[in-house]
C-alpha positions in Angstrom: 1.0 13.6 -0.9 1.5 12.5 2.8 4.6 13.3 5.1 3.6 11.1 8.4 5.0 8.7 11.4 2.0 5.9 12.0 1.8 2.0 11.6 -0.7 1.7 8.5 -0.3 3.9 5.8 -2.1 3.0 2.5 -5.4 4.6 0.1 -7.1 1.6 2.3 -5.2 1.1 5.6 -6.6 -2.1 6.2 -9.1 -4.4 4.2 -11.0 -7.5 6.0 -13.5 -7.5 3.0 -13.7 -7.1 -0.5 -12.2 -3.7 -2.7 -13.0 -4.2 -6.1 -12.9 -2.9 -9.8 -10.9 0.5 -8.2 -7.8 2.5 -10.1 -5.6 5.0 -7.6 -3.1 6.9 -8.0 -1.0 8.0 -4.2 2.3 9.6 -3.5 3.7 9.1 0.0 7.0 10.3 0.6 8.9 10.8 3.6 7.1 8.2 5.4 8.3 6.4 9.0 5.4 3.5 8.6 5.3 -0.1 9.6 3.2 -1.1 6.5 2.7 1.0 3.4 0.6 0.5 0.2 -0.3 2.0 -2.4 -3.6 0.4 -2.2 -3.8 -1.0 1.3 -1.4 -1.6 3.7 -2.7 -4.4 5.5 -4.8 -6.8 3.1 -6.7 -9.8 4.7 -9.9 -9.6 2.6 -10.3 -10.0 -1.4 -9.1 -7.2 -4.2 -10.1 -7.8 -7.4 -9.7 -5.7 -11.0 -8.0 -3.0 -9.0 -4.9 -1.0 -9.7 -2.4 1.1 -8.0 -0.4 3.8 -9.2 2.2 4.5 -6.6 5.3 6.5 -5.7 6.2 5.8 -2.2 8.9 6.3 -0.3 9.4 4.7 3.8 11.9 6.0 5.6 11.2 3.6 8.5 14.7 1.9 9.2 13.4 -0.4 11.5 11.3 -3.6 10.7 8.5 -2.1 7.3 6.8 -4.0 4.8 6.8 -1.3 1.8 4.9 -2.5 -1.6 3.4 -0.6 -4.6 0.2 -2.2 -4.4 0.0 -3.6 -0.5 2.2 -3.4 2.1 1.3 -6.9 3.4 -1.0 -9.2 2.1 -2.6 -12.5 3.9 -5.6 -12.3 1.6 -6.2 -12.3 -2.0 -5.0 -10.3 -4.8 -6.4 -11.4 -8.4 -6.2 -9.3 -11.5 -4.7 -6.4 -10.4 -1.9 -4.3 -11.0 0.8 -1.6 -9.8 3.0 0.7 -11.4 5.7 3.6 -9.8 8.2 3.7 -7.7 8.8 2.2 -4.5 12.0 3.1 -1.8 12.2 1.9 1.5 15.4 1.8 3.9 
């Protein structure tokens, strides 16, 4: 569990290569984040065969990209899965 103020909050903050053929399970409540993930929060690489078991909740009310599995994604996400809950304001 992680009660926290930052930008990039995820098991992987960022990713600019390649996670695969990983299962977590992350609970992040009470967050005031930018991006969140349960996985990664900011994905530009590859993830492959992975999976995310998530309960997050952002209480950022400004701009936040809150997801399950990534926060944001400009890469490549390719059987893979999430499951949980996910809140954001």
């Amino acid at each position: 569990m992680l009660n926290a103020t930052y930008d990039d909050i995820g098991f992987f903050g960022e990713n600019t290569g390649k996670i695969k053929n990983l299962n977590v399970e992350v609970t992040f409540t009470g967050i005031k984040a930018n991006r969140v993930g349960g996985l990664v929060a900011n994905n530009y690489g590859t993830v492959e065969n992975c999976s995310a078991n998530a309960n997050i909740s952002n209480i950022q009310s400004d701009y936040a990209e809150t997801g399950g599995f990534a926060g944001h994604n400009n890469g490549i996400i390719k059987n893979s899965s999430s499951s949980g809950s996910v809140s954001s304001k």
